[in-house]
Every structure is written in C-alpha cells, then in structure tokens.
C-alpha positions as semicolon CSV with decimal commas, in nm:
position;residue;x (nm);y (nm);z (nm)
1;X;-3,920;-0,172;-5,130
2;X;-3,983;-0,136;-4,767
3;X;-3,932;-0,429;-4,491
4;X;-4,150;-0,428;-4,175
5;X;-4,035;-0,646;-3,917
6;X;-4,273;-0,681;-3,588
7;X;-4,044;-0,799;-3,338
8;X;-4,177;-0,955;-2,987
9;X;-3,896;-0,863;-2,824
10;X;-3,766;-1,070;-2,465
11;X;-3,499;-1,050;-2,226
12;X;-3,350;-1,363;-2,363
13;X;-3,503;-1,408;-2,723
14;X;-3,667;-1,256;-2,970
15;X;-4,006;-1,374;-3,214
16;X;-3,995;-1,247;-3,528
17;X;-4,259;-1,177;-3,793
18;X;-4,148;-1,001;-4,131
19;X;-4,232;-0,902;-4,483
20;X;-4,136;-0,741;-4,776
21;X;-4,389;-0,522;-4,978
22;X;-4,219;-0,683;-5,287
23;X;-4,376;-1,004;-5,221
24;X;-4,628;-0,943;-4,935
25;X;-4,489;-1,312;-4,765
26;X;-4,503;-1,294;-4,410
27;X;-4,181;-1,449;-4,248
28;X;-4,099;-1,586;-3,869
29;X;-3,835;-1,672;-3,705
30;X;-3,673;-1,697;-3,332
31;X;-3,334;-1,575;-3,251
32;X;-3,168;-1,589;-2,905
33;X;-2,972;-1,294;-2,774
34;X;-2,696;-1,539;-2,650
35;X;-2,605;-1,546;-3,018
36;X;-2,537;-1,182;-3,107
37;X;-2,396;-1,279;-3,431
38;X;-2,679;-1,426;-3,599
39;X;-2,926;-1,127;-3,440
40;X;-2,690;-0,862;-3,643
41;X;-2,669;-1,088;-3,921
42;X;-3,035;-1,097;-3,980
43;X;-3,071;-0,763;-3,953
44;X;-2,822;-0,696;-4,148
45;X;-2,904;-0,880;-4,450
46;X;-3,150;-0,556;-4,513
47;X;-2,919;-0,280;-4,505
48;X;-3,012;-0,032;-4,778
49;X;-3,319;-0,055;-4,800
50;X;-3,640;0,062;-4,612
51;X;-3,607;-0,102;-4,281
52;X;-3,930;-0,061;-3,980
53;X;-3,881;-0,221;-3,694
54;X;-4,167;-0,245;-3,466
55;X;-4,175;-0,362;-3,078
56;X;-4,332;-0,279;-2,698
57;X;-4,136;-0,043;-2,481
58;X;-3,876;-0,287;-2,311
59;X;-3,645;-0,169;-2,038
60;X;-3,403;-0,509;-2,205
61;X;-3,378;-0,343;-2,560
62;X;-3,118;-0,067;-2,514
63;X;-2,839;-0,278;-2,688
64;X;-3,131;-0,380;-2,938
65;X;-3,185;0,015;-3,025
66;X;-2,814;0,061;-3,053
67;X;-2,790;-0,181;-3,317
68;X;-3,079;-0,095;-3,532
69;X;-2,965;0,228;-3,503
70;X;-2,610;0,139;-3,625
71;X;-2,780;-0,046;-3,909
72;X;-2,966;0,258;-4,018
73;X;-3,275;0,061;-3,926
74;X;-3,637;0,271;-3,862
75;X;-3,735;0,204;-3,522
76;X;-4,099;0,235;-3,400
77;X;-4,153;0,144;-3,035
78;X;-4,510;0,123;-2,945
79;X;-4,753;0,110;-2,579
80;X;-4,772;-0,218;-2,438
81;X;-5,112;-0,197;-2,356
82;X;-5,242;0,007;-2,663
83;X;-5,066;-0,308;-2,858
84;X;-5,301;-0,516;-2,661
85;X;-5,610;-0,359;-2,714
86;X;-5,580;-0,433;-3,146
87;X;-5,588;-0,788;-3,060
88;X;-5,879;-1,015;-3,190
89;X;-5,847;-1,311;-2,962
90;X;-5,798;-1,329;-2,579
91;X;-5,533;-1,607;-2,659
92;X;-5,199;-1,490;-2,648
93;X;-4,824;-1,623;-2,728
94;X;-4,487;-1,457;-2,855
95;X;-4,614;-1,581;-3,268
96;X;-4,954;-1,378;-3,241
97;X;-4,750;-1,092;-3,060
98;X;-4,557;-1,038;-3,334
99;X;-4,800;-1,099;-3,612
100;X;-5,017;-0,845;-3,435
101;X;-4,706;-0,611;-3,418
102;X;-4,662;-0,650;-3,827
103;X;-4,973;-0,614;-3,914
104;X;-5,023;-0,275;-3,729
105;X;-4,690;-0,155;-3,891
106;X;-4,825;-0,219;-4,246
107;X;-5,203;-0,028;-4,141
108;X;-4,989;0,228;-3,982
109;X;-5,234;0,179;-3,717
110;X;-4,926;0,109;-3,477
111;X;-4,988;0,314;-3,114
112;X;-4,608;0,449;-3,166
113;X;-4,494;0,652;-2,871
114;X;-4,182;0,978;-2,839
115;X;-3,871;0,831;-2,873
116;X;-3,555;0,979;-2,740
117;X;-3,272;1,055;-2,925
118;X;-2,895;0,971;-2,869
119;X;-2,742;1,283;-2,668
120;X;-3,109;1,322;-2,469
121;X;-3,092;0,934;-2,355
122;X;-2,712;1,003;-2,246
123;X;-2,804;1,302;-2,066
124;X;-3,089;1,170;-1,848
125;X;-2,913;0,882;-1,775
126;X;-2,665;1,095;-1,613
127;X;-2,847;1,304;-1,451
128;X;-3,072;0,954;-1,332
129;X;-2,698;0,793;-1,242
130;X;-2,651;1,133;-1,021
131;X;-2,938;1,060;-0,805
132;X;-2,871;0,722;-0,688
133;X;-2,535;0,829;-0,597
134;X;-2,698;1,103;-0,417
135;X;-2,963;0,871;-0,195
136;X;-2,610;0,637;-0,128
137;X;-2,472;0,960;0,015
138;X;-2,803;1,022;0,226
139;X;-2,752;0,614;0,382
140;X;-2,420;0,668;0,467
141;X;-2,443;1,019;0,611
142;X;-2,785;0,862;0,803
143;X;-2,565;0,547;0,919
144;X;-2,278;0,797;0,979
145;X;-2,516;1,053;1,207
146;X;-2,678;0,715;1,401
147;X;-2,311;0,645;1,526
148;X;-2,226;1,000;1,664
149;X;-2,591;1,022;1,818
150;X;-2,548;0,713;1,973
151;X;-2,235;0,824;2,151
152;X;-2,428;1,169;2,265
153;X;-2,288;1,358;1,933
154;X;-2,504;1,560;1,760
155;X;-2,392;1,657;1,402
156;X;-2,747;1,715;1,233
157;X;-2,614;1,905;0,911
158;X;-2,240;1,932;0,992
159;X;-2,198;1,657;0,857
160;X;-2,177;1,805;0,503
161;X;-1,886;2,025;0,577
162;X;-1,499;1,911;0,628
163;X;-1,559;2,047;0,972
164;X;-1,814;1,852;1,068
165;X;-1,652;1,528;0,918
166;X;-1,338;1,606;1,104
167;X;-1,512;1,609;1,426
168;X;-1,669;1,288;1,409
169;X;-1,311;1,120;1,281
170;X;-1,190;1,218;1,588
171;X;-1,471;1,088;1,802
172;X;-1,368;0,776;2,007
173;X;-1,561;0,437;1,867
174;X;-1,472;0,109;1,968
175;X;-1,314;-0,099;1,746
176;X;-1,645;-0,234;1,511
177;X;-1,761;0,052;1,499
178;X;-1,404;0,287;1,412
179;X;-1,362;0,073;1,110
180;X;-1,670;0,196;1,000
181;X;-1,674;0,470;1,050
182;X;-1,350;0,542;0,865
183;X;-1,491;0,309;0,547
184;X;-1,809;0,531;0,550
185;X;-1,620;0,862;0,583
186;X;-1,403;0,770;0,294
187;X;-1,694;0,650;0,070
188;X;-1,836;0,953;0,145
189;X;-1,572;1,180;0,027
190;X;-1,569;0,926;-0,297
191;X;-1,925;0,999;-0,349
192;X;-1,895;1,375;-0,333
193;X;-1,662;1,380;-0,619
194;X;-1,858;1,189;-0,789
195;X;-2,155;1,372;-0,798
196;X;-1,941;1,666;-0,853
197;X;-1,795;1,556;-1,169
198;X;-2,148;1,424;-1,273
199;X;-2,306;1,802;-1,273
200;X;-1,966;1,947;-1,404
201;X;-1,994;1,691;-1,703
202;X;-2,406;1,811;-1,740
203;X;-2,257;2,181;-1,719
204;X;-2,050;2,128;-2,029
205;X;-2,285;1,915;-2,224
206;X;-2,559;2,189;-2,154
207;X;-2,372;2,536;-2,158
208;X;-2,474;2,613;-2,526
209;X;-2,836;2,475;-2,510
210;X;-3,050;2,818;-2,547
211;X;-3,343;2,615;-2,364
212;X;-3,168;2,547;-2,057
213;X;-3,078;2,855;-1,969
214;X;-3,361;3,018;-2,032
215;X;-3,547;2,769;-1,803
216;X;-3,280;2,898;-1,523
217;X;-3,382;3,262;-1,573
218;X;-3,741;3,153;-1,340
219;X;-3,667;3,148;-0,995
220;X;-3,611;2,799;-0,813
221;X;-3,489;2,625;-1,157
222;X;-3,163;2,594;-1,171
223;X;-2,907;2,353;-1,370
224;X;-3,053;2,014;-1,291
225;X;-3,403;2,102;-1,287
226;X;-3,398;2,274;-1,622
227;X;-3,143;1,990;-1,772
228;X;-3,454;1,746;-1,617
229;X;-3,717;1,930;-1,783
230;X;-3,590;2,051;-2,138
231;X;-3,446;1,700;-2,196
232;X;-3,761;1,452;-2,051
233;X;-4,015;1,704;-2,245
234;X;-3,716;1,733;-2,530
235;X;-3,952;1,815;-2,796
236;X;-4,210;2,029;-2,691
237;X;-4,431;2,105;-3,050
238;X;-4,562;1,698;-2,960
239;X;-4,739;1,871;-2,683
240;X;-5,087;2,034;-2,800
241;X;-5,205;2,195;-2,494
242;X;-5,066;2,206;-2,083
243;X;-5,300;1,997;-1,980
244;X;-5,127;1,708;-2,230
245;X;-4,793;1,802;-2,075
246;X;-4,930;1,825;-1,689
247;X;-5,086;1,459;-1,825
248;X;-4,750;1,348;-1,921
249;X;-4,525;1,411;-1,602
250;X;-4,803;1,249;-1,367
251;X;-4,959;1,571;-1,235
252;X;-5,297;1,507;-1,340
253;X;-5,551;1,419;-1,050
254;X;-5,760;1,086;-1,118
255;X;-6,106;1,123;-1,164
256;X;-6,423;0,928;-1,047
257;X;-6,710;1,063;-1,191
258;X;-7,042;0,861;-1,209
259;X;-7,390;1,020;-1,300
260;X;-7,349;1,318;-1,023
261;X;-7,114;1,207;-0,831
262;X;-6,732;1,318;-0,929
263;X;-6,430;1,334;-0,709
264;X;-6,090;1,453;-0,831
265;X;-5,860;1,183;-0,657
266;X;-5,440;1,201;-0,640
267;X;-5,215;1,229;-0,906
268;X;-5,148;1,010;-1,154
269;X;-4,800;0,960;-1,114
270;X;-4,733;0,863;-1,481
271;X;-4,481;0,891;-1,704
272;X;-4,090;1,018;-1,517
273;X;-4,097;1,014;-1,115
274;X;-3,754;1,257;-1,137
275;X;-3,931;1,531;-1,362
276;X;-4,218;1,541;-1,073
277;X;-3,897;1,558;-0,813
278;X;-3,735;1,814;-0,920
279;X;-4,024;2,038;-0,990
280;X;-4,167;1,981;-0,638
281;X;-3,819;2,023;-0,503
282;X;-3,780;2,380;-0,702
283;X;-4,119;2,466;-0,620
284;X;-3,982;2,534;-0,268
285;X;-3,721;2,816;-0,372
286;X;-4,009;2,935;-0,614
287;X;-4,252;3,076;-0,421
288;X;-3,969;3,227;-0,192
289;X;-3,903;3,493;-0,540
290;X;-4,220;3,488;-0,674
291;X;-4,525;3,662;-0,584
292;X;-4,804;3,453;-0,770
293;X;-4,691;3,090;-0,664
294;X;-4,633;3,219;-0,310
295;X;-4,996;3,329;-0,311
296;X;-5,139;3,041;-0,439
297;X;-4,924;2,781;-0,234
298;X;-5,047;2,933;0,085
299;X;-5,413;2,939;-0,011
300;X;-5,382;2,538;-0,145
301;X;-5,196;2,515;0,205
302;X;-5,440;2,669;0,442
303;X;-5,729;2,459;0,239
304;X;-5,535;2,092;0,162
305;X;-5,244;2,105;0,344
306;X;-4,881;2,148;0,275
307;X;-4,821;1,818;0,062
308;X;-5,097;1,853;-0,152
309;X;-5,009;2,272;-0,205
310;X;-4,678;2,146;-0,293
311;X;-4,780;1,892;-0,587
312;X;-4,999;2,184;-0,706
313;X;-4,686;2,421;-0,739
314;X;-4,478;2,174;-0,890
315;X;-4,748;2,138;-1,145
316;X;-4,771;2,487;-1,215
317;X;-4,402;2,547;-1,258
318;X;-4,432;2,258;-1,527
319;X;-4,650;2,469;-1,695
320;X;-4,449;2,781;-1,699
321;X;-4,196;2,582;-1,774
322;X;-4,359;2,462;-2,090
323;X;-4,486;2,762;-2,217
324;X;-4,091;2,969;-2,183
325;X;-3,988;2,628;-2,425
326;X;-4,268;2,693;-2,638
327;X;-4,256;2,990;-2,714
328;X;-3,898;3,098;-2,650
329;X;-3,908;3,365;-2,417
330;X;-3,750;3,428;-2,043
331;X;-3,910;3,447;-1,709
332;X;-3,928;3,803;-1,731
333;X;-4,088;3,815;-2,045
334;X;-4,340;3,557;-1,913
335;X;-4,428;3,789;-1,636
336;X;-4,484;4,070;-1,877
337;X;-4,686;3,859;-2,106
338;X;-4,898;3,783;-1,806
339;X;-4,944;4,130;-1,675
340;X;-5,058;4,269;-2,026
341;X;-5,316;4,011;-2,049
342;X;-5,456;4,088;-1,717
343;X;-5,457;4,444;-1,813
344;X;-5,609;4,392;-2,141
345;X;-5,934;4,157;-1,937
346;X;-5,967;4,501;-1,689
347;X;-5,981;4,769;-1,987
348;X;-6,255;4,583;-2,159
C-alpha cells in the first residue's frame, strides 16, 4: 500500500490532502507548525509503509525535510510554477493547492525537481556561510580603510597583513573614532579565523572526493571553486548535454526572436548566483595558464568588452568543468582529448 500526501506547505501551517491506494479516499487536514508534536505525529502514524510526500520548493521546509527524512518518508519537491501551470481553474487557495499537489503525485505527472542530499546540503551551506563572513570582512576592512584615508593614511591592501593592521592601531584617532577602530580591528581578526576554519573544515570533508581534485588539476580552480561546482552540479548523469548544464547555472543568454528579428539578450541568471561567482572569479587565473581561454577572452574583449568576455569564460570553464566530471578524466587529459580531435578534423 502506498500513501501520497500533497502537502501545501507555509511558513506557519501546513494544508494537507492525502490518500491511501487501499481505499482511494482523499483526506485533508491543517496542522500548524507551532505544534510540532501533532505534525510528527501525523506523519508518523505511516511509518512502514510507502510514504510520498509531495510539496513546492520552500526556503521554510528545511526542518520539514529533516523530519520526513527521519521518518523514512519519500520526498518529492516539485517547481512552483510548473505546479501552477496543471491547474484547471484560475481560482486559487491552500485546499485546491494541495488537491492539485495529490493528484499529480498519483498521475506521476508531478514536475519533480534534483534534490540534494544530506552531506551536499551541509557542504554548500558552508561554503554559502563562508561568503557572508567574507563580504562582513570586506565592510569592515572598507569602514576600517575610510578612517585611515580620512586622516591622510593610505593602506589600500595592507590592510590584509599584520603589518598593515599594526600601523593603523597605532594611528592617532580621537576618541569616537579609536573605539572603533579597535572593535573593528578585533572583529576583523575574529573573522579571519573564521573563514579559516570554514575552508580547513571543507578541506577535510573534501580530501577523499576523486571529483574535487580532479576539478583542481585545470588551472584557476582551486578548493572552493571545485567544492562549488562538484557539489551544486552533484550529480552530473541528470545533465544530457552542456547546453542543459550552461542552462542550469544562469549562463544562458535570453532570447527575443520574432519572425526575423532575434537578439541574444544577457544571461539568465538562474538557478545558484555563487556557482556563476566563482567561475567568473577563476576565469581570471584561467586564461593567465591557458592558451585557448586567453585567446578567446581577448577576442570577446576587444568585440563586447571586458564584462561581457568575462561571463563568456566563466561559462566555458563550466563546461570543461562538466565534461572532466563526466567523463572522469584530468585537465591534461582534456587537453589531449581536444588536440586529437582537432587533428583527426585536419587529416580528413
């Protein structure tokens, strides 16, 4: 016997529709979150058997995941707007939500989208957690820099080292802004161990994965880069072609195409704004090593300008990038791959 349960899932409640294929009686019922007891207790009630539990993407349902998961629970978690698009009836509420919900789960017409497991969530959510600790570094090294420049210091990147930091305890501020100073210095020594121990803890976690390090064997990927890509793309098989993948971090240009008219617009930005960061980002070091981007970014320079030649170089390291994780193989042996096949199109 298998239970599907759509769930219209809130911040602060939940609508639920249900049935069993024993009977084929379709259930509902409301529970609020504020009572955690009777939300495990429903759920609960179908341990051992067949359990799929359908609802939208929700950035509130991390706690719900945990305890389906805990339960042994299936969990499907479908596109908000591809949910939409099965519905019969402009008129909308949390009951026809959820009755929509079921009765996609029992079609299996349900628009189901990659979900990550466990150790990937914990991962990215350390390596997202690293970031924001590194753009509160930037403010206080900004507001830090502001104060020396304003009494006819200039630190520019000195900052970063002990030397630098040293220099600008020692510079006399009156008395607002000495208490500041010393509060910002000290937050920023807090923050640098912080991040530290951060990409020490993703260096451990990711020292055996074969995938990572073969990532860092192409030139401008290094540890968080590679930890950014292997873990957001995770499973690369779901990915049929590069243009899917290219489609999937945001690179794709927008297109506006009527009868003869067609213009290729910006990006889409979809899907994770990190992945595109740190493949711009390593794009940089990239074509500093590497012959073919280097090329290509200065002809995408000279003819769109540097921002746009950029983009275009992160793109293309996503597809290298994709293809070593396909089909297991280093950056040299992607370089060899790609000077036989050039060889092979002049003999013939």
């Amino acid at each position: 016997m298998t239970v599907y349960i759509g769930v219209d899932f809130h911040a602060r409640q939940q609508t639920i529709s249900y049935l069993t294929t024993e009977t084929g009686e379709i259930q509902h019922l409301v529970l609020l979150h504020q009572d955690l007891a009777t939300v495990r207790a429903f759920y609960a009630q179908f341990v051992g058997q067949h359990v799929v539990v359908g609802f939208e993407s929700s950035g509130y349902a991390a706690w719900f995941e945990e305890l389906l998961e805990e339960l042994g629970h299936e969990i499907w978690i479908g596109h908000a707007l591809y949910i939409r698009q099965f519905a019969k009836r402009r008129q909308k509420n949390d009951r026809r939500d959820a009755d929509l919900i079921l009765d996609l789960l029992v079609k299996s017409d349900f628009p189901r989208i990659h979900r990550f497991s466990r150790r990937t969530r914990a991962i990215l959510q350390q390596l997202r957690y690293r970031q924001r600790l590194v753009k509160m570094r930037t403010m206080a090294m900004n507001m830090l820099l502001f104060m020396a420049s304003s009494r006819g210091v200039s630190l520019r990147t000195q900052l970063t080292s002990k030397r630098g930091q040293a220099r600008l305890a020692e510079l006399a501020l009156p008395h607002p802004l000495g208490s500041q100073r010393d509060e910002l210095l000290k937050l920023l020594q807090d923050l640098d161990e912080k991040i530290k121990t951060l990409e020490q803890w993703l260096q451990r976690e990711t020292k055996t994965d074969a995938a990572v390090q073969r990532l860092q064997t192409h030139p401008g990927i290094g540890l968080l880069t590679s930890i950014c890509v292997r873990y957001t793309l995770e499973q690369v098989d779901r990915f049929t072609t590069t243009r899917k993948v290219t489609a999937f971090a945001g690179f794709d240009p927008m297109q506006d195409q009527s009868d003869e008219r067609q213009r290729m617009g910006a990006i889409s930005k979809q899907g994770s704004r990190w992945l595109r960061f740190y493949l711009v980002e390593a794009g940089q070091i990239a074509i500093r090593k590497d012959a073919d981007l280097a090329r290509v970014y200065k002809r995408l320079s000279l003819r769109g300008g540097h921002a746009k030649a950029k983009v275009a170089i992160g793109r293309r390291l996503l597809v290298r990038a994709f293809i070593m994780l396909r089909d297991e193989v280093d950056y040299d042996e992607f370089l060899r791959r790609g000077v036989a096949a050039r060889s092979s199109r002049g003999t013939a």
